[in-house]
N, C-alpha and C positions, 0 to 999 in steps of 0.2 A: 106228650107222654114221657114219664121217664127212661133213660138207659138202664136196662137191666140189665147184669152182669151175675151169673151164677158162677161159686166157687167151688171144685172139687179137687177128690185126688181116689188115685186108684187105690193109694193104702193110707192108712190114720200116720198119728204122728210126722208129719212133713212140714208142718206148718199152717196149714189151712185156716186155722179160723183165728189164727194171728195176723195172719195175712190182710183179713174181710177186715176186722178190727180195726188197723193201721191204716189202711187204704180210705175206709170208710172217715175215720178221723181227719187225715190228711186232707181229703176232699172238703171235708168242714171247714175246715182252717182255712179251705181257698175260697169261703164264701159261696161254696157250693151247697145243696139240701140234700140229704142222704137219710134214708131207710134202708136199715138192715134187717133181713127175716132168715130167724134162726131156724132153718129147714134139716138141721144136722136131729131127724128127729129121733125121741128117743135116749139120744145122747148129748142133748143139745147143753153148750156152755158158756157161749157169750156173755153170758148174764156174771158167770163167776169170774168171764176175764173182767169184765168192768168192774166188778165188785158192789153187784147188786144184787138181791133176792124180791124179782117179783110177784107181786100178788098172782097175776094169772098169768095164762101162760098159753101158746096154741092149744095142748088138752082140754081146755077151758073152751076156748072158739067150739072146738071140732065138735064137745060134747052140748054143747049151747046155752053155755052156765055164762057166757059173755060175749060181745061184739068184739070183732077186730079196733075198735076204736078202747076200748076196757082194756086191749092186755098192751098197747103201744106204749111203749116210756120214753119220753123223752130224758137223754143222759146230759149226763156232767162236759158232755165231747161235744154238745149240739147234732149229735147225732141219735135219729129213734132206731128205737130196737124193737122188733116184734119176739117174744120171747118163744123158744122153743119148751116143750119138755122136757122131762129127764127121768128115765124110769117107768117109760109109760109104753106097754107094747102097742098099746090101741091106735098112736099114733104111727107105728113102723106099720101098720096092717092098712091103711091110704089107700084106694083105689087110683088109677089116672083119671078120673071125671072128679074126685072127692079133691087131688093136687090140681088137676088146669083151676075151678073153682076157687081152692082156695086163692093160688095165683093171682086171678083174675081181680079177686075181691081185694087180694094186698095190691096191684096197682092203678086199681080204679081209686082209692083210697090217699093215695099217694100220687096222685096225678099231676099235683104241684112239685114234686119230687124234681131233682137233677138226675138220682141216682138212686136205684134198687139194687142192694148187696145181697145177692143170697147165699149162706154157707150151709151148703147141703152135707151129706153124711159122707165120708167114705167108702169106695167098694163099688160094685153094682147091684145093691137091691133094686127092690123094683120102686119103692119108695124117692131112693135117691136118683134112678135113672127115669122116673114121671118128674122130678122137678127139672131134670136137664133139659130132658125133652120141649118142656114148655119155655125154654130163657129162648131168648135172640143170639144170646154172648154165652158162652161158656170157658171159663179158664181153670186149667189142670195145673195141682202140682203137684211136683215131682222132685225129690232128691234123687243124690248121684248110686243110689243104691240098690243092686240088681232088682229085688223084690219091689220096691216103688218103679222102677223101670218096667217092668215086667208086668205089673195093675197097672201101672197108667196106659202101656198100651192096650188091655185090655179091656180097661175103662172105653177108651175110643174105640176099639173095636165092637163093644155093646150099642156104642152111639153110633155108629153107623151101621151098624146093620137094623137098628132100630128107623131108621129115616130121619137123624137128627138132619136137619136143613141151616141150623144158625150159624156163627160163627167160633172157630175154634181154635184156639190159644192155649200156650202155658204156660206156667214159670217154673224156674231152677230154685228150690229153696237149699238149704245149706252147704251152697258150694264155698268154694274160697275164694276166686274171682270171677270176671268176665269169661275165659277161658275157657274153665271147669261148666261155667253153664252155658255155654255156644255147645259145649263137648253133649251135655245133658239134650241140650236141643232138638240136635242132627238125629242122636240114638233113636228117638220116640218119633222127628220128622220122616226120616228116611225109613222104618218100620212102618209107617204111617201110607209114604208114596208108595211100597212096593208091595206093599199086601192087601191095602183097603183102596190104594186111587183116590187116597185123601189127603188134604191139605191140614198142618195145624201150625 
């Protein structure tokens, strides 16, 4: 089975699905197999970082106007993308049985895969906290900026009091070095140890 890796952040704009893109890419380059599934739903953009416009789209899947195998593209990166919507409430309205499901159907699919990217939305809906729930891997980012400090740990605190069980990581996006994001690290670690009895 592949490694699946989900990416969030407790607030937009941090870098997130720059982040999936890159990683995803780089992975390619190392002769790795990668799928990405654009779970940012609703607001989903990958499609425009790559600079592509696809035919279908998950709205497509969810409403059953196509198979998970119809809306996959494979890119210009060697990397497939599952395309998210954009615009579409039906998608942000997911139950958790409609996301484990979909989950389940992108990695059975993908079973040849190295690697499953998912770049979920921002925040804690209930949308984006059903796709966390379901990863193994979850990694948070977070800039040096109260408000991203302040949702990311509240992000983790949703995921834990929900029974997230996987494992839990994050990264410092636009610090200036090492430093600044060790500094970024501890804030959200040690908030983490002394209020939740959780590890990230």
């Amino acid at each position: 089975m592949p490694r699946v890796i989900a990416v969030t952040s407790g607030k937009g704009g941090v870098g997130k699905s720059n982040f999936v893109l890159n990683v995803g890419i780089a992975l390619a380059m190392m002769d790795c197999s990668v799928q990405i599934l654009d779970a940012d739903l609703g607001l989903a953009n990958l499609d425009v970082l790559l600079g592509i416009r696809p035919l279908r789209t998950l709205d497509d899947l969810i409403a059953g106007r196509a198979g998970l195998g119809d809306i996959t593209i494979k890119t210009a990166y060697e990397v497939e993308l599952i395309p998210g919507g954009s615009g579409t409430q039906q998608l942000t309205e997911l139950n958790q049985n409609q996301i484990a499901s979909l989950v389940e159907s992108v990695a059975d699919q993908a079973r040849s895969k190295d690697f499953i990217l998912v770049d979920t939305g921002a925040g804690i809906s209930k949308a984006t906290v059903g796709f966390l729930l379901t990863a193994p891997e979850v990694l948070v980012a977070v800039s040096n900026e109260p408000t991203s400090l302040t949702d990311a740990y509240a992000l983790i605190k949703v995921l834990h009091q929900n029974g997230f069980a996987g494992r839990l990581a994050m990264f410092a996006s636009g610090v200036n070095d090492s430093q600044e994001a060790r500094s970024v690290y501890k804030k959200i670690s040690n908030a983490a140890q002394r209020f939740l009895n959780c590890q990230v």
